[in-house]
N, C-alpha and C positions, 0 to 999 in steps of 0.2 A: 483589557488586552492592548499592548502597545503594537501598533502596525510593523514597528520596526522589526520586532523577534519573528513576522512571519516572512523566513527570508529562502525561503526554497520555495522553487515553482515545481507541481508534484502534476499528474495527471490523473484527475479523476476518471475512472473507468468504471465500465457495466459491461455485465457481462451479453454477448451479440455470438447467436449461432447465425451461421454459415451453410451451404450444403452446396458440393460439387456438381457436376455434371451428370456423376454416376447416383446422385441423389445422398449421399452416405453425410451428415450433419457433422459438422462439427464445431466446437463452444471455441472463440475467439475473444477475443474484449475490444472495446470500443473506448474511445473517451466522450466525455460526460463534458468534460471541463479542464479550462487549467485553472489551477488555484496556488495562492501565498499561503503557504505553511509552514510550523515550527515543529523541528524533530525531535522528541528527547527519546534515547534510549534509556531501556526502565531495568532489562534484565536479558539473561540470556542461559541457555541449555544446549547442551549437545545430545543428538538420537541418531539412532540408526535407522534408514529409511531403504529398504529395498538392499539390504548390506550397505549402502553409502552413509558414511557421516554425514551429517546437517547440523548446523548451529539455527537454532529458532531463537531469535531475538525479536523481544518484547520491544514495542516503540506509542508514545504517545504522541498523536500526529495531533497537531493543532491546528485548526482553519476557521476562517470566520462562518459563522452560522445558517447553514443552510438545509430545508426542509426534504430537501432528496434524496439524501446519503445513507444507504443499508447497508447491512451487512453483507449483501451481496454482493458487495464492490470493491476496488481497491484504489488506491493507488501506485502511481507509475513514476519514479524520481529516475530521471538522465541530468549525472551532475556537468558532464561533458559528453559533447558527441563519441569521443573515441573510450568514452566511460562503458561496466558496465550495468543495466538498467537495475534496479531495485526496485523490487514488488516487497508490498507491505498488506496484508489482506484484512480488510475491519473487520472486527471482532465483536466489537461493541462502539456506543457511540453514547454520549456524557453533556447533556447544556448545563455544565456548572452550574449557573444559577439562574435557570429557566428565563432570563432576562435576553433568548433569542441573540446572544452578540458572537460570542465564540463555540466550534463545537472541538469538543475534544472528542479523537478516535483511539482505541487502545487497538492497534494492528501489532499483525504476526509478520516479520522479515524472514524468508527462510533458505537460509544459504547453504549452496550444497558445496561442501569440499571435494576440491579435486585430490583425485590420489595419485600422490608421487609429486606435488608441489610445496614447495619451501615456503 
């Protein structure tokens, strides 16, 4: 793995319940980490979710090798502040060649279209 292709800083996140004052829980995310990562888009589909369109696009996240990362977590990409965020959800998670260096994530991006935009 060349340092240089990990060129997005992504936030690792887990998932952090919450509960209000009236006691009622609710699931938030936390970050875990910020990590250098490389994105490649693999594939993509359009579905319908609740009547709205979504596009789920398939992405191989790359990050250097680390023993924490479940499926229960995602990542969090702000390519700019006035950006907006990109959640990618791990799916699965790949040590190429169990040599502990790089880990690859197969996440799910999933974008909802708005309706009535160009």
């Amino acid at each position: 793995m060349r340092a240089g292709s990990l060129n997005r800083r992504l936030h690792l996140q887990r998932p952090a319940e919450a509960s209000d004052a009236e006691g009622f829980v609710t699931e938030n995310w936390a970050d875990l980490d910020v990590v250098w990562a490389h994105i490649n888009p693999m594939g993509a589909r359009e579905v319908f979710q609740a009547g709205q369109p979504e596009e789920r696009i398939t992405h191989q996240v790359t990050i250097r090798w680390r023993r924490d990362v479940t499926t229960k977590m995602r990542f969090l990409y702000r390519d700019t502040p006035s950006a907006t965020d990109r959640i990618f959800l791990i799916h699965s998670m790949l040590d190429q060649d169990e040599g502990h260096r790089q880990l690859d994530c197969l996440c799910e991006e999933i974008v909802t279209a708005l309706m009535g935009a160009t």
